[in-house]
Backbone as CSV, one residue per row, in Angstrom:
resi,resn,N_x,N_y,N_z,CA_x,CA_y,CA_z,C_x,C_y,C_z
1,UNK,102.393,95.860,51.776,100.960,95.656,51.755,100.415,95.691,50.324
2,UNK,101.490,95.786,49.488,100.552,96.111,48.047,100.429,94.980,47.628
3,UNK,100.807,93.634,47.356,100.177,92.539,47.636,98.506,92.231,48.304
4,UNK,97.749,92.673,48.958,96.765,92.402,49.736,95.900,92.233,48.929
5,UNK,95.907,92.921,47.582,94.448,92.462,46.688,94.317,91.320,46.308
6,UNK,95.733,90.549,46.571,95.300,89.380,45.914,95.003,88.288,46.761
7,UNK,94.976,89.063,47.856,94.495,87.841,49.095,92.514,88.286,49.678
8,UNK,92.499,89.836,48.817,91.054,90.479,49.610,90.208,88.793,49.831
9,UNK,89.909,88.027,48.567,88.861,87.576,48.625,88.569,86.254,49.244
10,UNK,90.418,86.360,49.749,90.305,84.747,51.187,89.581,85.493,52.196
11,UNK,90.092,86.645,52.650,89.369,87.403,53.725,87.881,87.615,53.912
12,UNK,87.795,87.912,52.494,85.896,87.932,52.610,85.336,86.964,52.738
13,UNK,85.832,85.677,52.721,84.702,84.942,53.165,84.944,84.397,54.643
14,UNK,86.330,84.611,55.408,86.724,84.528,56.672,85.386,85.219,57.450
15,UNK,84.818,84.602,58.877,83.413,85.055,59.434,83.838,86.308,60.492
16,UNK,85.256,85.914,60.931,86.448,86.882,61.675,86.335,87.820,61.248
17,UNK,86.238,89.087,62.306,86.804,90.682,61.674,88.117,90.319,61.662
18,UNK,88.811,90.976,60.710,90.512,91.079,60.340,90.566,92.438,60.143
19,UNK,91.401,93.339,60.672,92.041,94.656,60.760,93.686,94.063,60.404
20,UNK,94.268,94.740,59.449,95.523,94.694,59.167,96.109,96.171,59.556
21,UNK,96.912,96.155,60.090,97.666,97.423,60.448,99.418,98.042,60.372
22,UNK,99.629,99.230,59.586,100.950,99.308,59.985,101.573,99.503,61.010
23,UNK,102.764,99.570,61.233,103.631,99.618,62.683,102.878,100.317,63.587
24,UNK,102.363,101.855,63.243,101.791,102.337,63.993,100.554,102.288,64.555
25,UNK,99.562,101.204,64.099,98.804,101.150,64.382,97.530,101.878,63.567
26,UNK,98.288,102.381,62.209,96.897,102.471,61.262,96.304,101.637,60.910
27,UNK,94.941,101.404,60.251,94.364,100.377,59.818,94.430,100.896,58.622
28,UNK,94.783,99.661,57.408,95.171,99.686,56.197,94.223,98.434,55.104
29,UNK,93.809,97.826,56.418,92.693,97.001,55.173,91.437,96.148,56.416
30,UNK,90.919,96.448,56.342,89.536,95.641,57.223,88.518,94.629,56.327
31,UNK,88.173,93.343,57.069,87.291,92.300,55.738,85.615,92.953,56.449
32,UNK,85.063,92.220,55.587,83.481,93.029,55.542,82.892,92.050,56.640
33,UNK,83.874,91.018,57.668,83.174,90.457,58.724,83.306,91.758,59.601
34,UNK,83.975,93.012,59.861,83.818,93.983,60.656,82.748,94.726,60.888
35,UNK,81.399,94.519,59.813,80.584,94.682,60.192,79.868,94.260,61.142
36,UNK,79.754,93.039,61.359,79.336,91.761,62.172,79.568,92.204,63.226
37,UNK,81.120,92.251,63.799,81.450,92.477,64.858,81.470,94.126,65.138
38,UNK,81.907,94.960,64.771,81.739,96.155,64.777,80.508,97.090,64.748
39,UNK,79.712,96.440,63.650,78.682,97.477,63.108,78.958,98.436,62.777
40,UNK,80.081,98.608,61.285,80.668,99.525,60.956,80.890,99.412,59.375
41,UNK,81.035,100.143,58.559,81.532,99.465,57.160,83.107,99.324,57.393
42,UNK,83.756,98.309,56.713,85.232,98.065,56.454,85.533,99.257,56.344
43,UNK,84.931,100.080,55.532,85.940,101.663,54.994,85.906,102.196,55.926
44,UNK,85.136,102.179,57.018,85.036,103.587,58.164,86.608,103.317,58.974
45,UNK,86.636,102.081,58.471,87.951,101.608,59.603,89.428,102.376,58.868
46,UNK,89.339,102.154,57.785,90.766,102.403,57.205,91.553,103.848,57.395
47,UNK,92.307,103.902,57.548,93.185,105.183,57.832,92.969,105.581,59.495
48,UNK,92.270,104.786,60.457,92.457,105.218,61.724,93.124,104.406,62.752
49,UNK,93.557,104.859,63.385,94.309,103.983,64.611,93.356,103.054,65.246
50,UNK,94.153,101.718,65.539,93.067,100.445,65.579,92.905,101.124,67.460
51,UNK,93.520,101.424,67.563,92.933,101.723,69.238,92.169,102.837,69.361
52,UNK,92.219,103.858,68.333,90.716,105.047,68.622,89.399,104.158,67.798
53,UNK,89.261,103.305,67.101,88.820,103.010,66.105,87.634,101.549,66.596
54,UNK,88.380,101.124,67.514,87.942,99.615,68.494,88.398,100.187,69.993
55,UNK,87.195,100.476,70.552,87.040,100.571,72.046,87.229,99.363,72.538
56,UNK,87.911,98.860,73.814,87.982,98.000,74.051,87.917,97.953,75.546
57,UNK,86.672,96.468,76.324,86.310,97.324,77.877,86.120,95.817,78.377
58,UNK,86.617,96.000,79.621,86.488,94.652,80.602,86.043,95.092,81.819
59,UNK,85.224,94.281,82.540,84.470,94.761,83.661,84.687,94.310,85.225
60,UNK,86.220,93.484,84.600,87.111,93.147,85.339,88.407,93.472,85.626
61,UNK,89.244,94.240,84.532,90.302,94.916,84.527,90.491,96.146,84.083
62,UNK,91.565,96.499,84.406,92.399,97.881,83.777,92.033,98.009,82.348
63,UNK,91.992,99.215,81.308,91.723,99.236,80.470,92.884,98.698,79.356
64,UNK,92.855,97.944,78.671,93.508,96.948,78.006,94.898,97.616,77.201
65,UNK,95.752,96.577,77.123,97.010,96.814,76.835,97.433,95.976,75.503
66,UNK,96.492,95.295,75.315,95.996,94.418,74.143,96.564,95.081,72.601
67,UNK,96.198,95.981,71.983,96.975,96.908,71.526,98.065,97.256,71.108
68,UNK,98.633,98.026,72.482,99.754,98.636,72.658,101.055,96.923,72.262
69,UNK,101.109,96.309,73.072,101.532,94.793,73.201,101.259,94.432,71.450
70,UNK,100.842,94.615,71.068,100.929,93.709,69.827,101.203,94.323,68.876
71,UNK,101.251,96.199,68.852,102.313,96.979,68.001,103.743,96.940,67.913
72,UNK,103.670,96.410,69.372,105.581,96.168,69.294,106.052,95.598,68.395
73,UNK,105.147,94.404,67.970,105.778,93.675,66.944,106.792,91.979,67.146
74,UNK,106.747,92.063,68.829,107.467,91.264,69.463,107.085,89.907,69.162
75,UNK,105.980,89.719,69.410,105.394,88.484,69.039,103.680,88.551,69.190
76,UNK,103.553,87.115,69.026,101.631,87.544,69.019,100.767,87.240,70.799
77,UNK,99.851,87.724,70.151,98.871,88.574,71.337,97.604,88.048,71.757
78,UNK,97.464,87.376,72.403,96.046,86.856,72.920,95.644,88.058,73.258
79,UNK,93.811,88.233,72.940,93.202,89.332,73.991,92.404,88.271,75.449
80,UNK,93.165,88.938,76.525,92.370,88.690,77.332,90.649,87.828,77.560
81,UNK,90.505,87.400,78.201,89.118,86.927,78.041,88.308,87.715,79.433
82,UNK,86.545,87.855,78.518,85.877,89.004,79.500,86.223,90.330,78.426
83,UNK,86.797,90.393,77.527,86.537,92.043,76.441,85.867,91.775,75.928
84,UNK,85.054,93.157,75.869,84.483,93.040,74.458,84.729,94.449,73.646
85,UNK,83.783,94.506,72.533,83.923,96.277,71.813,82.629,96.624,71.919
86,UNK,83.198,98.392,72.511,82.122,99.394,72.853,81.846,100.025,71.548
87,UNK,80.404,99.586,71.055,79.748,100.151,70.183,78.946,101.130,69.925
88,UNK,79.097,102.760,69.802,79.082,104.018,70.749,77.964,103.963,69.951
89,UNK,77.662,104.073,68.551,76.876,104.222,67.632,75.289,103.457,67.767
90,UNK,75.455,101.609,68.690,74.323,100.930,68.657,74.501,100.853,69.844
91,UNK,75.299,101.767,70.869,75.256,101.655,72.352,74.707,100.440,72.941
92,UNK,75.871,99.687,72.911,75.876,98.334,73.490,77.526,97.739,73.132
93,UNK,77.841,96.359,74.104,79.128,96.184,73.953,79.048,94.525,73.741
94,UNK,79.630,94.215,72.645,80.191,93.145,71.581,81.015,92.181,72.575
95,UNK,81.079,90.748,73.151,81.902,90.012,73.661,82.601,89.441,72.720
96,UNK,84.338,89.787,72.585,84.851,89.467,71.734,86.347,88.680,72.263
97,UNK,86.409,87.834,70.956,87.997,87.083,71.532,88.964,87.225,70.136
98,UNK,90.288,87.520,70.399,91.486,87.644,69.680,92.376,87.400,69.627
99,UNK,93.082,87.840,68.330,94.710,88.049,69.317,95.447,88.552,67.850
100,UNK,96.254,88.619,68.133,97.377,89.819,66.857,98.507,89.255,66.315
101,UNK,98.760,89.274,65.358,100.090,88.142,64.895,100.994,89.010,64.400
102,UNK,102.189,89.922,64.119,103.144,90.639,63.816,103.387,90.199,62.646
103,UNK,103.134,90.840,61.621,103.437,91.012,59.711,104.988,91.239,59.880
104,UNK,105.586,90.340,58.904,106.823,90.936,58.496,107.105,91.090,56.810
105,UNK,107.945,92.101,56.416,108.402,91.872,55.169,109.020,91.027,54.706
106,UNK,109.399,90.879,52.865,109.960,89.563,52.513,111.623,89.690,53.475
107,UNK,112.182,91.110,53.561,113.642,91.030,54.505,113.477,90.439,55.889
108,UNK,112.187,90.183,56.113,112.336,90.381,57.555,111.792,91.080,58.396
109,UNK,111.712,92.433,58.011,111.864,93.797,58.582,109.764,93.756,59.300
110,UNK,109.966,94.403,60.674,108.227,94.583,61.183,107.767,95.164,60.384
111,UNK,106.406,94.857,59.757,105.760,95.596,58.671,104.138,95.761,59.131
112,UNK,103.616,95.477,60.385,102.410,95.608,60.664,101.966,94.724,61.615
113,UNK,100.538,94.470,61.950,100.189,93.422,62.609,98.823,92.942,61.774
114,UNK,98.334,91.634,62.263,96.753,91.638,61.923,96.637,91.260,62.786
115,UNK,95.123,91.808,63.471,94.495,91.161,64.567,93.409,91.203,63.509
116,UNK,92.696,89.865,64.129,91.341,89.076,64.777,90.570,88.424,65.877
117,UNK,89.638,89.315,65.386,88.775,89.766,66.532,87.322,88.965,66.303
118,UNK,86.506,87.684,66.693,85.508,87.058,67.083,84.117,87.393,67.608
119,UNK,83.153,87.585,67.487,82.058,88.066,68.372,81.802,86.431,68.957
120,UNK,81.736,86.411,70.337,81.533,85.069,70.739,80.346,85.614,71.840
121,UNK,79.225,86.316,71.475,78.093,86.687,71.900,77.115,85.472,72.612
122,UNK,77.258,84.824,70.940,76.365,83.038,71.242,76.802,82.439,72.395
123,UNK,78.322,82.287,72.421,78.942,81.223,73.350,78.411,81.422,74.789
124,UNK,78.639,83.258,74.826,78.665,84.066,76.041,77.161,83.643,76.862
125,UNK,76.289,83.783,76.053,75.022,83.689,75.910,74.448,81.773,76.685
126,UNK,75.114,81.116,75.756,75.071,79.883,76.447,75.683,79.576,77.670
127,UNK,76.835,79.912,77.539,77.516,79.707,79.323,76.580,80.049,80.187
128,UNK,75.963,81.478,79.727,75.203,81.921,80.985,73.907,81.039,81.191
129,UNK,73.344,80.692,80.257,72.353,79.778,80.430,72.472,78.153,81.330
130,UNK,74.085,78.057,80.813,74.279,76.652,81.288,74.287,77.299,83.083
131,UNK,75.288,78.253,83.473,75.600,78.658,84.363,73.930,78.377,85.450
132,UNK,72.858,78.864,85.026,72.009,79.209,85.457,70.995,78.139,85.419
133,UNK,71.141,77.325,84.781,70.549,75.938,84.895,71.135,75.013,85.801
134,UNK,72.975,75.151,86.054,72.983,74.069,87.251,72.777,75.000,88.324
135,UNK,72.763,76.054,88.418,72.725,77.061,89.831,71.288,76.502,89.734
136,UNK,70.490,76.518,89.112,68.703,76.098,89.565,68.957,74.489,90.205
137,UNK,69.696,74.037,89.218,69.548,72.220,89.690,70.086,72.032,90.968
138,UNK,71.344,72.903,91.164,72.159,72.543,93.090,70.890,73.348,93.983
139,UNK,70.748,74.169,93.469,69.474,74.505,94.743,68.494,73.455,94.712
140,UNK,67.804,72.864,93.750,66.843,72.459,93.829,67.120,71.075,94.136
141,UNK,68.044,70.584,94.432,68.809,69.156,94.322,68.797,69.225,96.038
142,UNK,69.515,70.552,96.449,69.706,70.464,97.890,68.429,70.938,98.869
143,UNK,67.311,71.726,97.960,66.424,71.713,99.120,65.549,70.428,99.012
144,UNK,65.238,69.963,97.728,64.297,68.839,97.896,65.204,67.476,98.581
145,UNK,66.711,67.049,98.347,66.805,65.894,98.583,67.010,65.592,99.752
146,UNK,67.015,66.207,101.188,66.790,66.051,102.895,65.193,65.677,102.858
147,UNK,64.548,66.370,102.236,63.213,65.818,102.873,63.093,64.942,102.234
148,UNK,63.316,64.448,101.028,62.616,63.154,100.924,63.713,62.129,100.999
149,UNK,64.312,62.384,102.122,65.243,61.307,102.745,64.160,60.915,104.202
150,UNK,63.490,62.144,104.714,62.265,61.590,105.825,61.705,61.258,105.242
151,UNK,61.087,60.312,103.728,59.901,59.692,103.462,60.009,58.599,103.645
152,UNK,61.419,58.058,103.839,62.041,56.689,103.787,61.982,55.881,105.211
């Protein structure tokens, strides 16, 4: 990781939170989009485990394995879709999309992961709107178009 300074300033302008982590799951470098998504400074992140550090909650499943799965190191990690992060501090929860790619050294050898992590709030936000505009149009499609089939 001692290399990373010379990449900080691709990261900062990336809109993505990026958490870089060692094997175990410390966080060792966070970009200043973690505010965005987090509402946190980059520094609060560093030196803690990305799973005490990023709550992570679906209102459809088991509590996520997202994580655990992408410390192995095995390969990379979609997060689920439907998570988001529980933001204890602005009590409210972040709709977010990811996934984790396994760092290796120049030997080879597992040397970490990075995940990125998305706030797709907007998107979330529009679906529901679209959602709720054709749910108005099939109702309103099916009660008005019988009767004015009797005008005919």
């Amino acid at each position: 990781m001692a290399g990373l300074k010379y990449i900080e300033p691709v990261f900062a302008s990336i809109q993505d939170a990026i958490f870089i982590t060692k094997t175990d799951g410390k966080i060792v470098f966070a970009n200043h989009a973690v505010e965005l998504v987090a509402g946190l400074l980059p520094s609060d992140f560093v030196g803690e485990r990305i799973q005490r550090a990023l709550k992570l909650q679906s209102e459809k499943e088991a509590p996520p394995v997202f994580f655990e799965e992408a410390l192995r190191g095995e390969r990379a990690v979609e997060l689920d879709p439907d998570f988001s992060i529980s933001i204890e501090s602005q009590r409210k929860n972040i709709p977010v999309a990811g996934n984790a790619t396994p760092l290796y050294d120049p030997e080879g050898k597992y040397a970490g992961v990075v995940f990125v992590l998305r706030d797709i709030s907007e998107e979330v936000r529009r679906r529901k709107e679209q959602y709720e505009f054709l749910s108005f149009i099939s109702r309103t499609v099916t009660f008005v178009y019988p009767y004015s089939m009797l005008s005919m």
